[in-house]
C-alpha positions as CSV (number, residue, x, y, z in Angstrom):
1,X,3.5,-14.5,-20.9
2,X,5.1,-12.1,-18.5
3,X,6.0,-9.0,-19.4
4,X,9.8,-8.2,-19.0
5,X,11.0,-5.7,-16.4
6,X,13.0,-3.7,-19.6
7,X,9.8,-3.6,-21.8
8,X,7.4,-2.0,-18.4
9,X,10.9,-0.3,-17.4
10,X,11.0,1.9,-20.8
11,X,7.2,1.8,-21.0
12,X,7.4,4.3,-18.0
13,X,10.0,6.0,-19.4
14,X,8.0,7.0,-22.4
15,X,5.1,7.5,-20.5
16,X,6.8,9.8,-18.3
17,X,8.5,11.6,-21.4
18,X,4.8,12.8,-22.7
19,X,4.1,9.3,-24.9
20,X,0.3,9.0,-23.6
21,X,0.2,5.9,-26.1
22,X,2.8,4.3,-23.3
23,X,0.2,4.2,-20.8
24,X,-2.3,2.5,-22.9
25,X,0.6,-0.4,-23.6
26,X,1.7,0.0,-20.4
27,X,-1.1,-0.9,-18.4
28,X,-2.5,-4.4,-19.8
29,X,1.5,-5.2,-18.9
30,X,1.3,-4.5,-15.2
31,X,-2.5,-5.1,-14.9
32,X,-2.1,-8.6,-13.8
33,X,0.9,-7.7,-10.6
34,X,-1.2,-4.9,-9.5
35,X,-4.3,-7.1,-9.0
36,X,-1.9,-9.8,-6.7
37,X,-1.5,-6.4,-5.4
38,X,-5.0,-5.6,-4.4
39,X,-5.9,-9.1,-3.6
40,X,-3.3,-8.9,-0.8
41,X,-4.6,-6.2,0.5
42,X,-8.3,-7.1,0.4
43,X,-7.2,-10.4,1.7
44,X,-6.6,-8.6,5.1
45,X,-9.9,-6.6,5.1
46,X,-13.0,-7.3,7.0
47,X,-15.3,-9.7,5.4
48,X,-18.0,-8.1,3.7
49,X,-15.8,-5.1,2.7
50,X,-18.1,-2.5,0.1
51,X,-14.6,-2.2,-2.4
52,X,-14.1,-5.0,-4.3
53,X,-10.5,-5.7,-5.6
54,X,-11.2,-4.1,-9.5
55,X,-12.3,-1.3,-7.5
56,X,-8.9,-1.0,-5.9
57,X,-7.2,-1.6,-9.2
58,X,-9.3,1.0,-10.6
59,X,-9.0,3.6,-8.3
60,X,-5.5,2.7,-8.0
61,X,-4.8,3.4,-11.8
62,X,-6.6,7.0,-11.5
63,X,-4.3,8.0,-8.5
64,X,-0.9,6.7,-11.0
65,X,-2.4,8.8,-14.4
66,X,-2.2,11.7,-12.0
67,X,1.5,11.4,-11.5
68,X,2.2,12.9,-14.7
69,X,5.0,14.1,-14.0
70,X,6.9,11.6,-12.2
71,X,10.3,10.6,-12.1
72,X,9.8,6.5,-12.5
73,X,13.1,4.4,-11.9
74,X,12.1,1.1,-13.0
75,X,8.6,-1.5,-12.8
76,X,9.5,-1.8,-8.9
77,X,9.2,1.9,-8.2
78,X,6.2,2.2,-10.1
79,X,4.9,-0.9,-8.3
80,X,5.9,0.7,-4.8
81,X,3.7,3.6,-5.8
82,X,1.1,1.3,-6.8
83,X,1.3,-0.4,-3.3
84,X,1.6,3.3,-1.5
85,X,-1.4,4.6,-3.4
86,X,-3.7,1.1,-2.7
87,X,-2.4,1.4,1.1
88,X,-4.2,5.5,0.6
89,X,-7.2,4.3,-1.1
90,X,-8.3,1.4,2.0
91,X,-7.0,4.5,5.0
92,X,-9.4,6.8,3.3
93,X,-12.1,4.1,3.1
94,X,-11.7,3.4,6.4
95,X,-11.8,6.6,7.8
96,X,-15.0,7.4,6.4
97,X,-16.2,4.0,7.2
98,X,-15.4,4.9,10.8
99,X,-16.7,8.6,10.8
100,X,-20.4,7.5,9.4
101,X,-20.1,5.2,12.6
102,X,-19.1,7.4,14.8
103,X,-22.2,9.7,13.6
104,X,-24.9,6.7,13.4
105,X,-24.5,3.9,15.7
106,X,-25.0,4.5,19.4
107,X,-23.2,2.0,21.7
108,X,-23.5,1.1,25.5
109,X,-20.0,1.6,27.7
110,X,-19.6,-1.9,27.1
111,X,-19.6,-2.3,23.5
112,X,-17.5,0.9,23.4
113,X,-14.8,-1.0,25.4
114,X,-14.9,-3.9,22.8
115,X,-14.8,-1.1,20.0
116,X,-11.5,0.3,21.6
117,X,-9.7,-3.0,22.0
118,X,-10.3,-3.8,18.3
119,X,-8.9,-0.3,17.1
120,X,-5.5,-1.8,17.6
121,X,-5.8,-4.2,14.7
122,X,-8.0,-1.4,12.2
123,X,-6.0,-1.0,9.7
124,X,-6.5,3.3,10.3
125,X,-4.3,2.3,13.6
126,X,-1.6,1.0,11.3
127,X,-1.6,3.4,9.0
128,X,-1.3,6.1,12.3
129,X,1.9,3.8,13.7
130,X,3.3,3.8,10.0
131,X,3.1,7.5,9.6
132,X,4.8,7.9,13.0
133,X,7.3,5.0,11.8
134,X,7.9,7.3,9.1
135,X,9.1,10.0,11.2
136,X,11.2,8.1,12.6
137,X,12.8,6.1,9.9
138,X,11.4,6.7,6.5
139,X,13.1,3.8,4.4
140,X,11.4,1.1,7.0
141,X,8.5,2.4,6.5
142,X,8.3,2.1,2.9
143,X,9.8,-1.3,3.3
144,X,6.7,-2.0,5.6
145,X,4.6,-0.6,2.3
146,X,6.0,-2.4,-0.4
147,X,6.4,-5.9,1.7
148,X,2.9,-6.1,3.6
149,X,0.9,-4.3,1.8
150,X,2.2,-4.8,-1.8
151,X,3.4,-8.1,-1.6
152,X,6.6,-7.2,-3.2
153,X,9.5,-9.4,-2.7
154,X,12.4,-8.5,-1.0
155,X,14.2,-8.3,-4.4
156,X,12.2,-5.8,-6.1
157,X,11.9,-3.8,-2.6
158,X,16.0,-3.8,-2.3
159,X,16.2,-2.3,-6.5
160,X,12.7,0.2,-5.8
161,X,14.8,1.5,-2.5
162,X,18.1,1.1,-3.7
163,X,19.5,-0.7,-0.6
164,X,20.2,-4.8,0.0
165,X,18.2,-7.5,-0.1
166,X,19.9,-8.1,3.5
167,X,18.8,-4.5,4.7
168,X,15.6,-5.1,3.5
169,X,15.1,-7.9,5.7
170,X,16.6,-6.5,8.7
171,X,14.2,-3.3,8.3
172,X,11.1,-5.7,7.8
173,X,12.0,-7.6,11.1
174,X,12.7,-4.2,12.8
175,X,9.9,-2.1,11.5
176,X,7.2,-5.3,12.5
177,X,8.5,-5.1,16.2
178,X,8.5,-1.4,16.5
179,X,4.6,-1.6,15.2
180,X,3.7,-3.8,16.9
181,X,4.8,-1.9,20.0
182,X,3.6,1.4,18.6
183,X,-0.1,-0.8,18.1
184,X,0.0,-2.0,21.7
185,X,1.7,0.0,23.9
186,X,0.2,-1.8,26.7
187,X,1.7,-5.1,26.0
């Protein structure tokens, strides 16, 4: 049975007015969107990643109990925070992952070449264009968040942003080209 956007909608409202009993009722109701969530992401992740998708989900749900004091709209802003803090959560990973390299393996110039050509898909590289993208335009970047790496329709991306469905769509088209440029600015 899905849960219906009112109920999760004035779950988070309680929640956010102090009811900590919310949270327990809220989470088995969005449990099952914020794993599509993490699958998503994880889907795009190198095989043999060390998080596993529950991990996500888990670490996910720490990062949202620490937002006590947050001002939720509706389920598609707290699922555009969900998306925001999983997109955190796989940066950070990575940038550790890529620091412990950087401190243990030892590459000839030619393997270093290879390692600098595939920077411009690592997913630290996005995240670097979509921070600048956020400078620049700060609602296509959280398009960018909510679409690719939370899976959310265009829909629940228009009511979590309060914009069109139609702007929404123009900004995803937009935001893609201006990474991809941003990514390979030799192409």
């Amino acid at each position: 049975m899905t849960p219906s956007p009112n109920s999760i909608t004035q779950l988070l409202v309680e929640w956010r007015d102090g009811d900590e009993t919310a949270l327990d009722r809220l989470m088995p109701l969005v449990y099952q969107e914020m794993r599509r969530m993490a699958h998503q992401y994880m889907r795009r992740e190198r095989p043999g990643h060390t998080l596993q998708t529950t991990d996500l989900i888990n670490e996910a749900y720490l990062r949202l109990v620490d937002h006590k004091g947050m001002r939720w709209q509706n389920r598609a802003h707290f699922y555009a925070v969900a998306a925001q803090a999983m997109r955190r959560i796989l940066v950070d990973h990575a940038r550790i992952r890529n620091a412990r390299k950087r401190k243990v393996e030892l590459v000839n110039l030619d393997e270093a070449a290879l390692v600098g050509q595939k920077r411009s898909t690592d997913l630290v590289a996005l995240d670097e264009a979509l921070c600048e993208l956020e400078t620049i335009d700060p609602r296509k970047s959280r398009v960018v968040v909510m679409k690719y790496f939370g899976g959310i329709k265009d829909e629940e991306t228009a009511e979590a942003l309060g914009i069109s469905t139609a702007t929404v769509s123009r900004d995803w088209k937009s935001a893609r080209l201006w990474l991809l440029k941003a990514m390979n600015p030799k192409a």
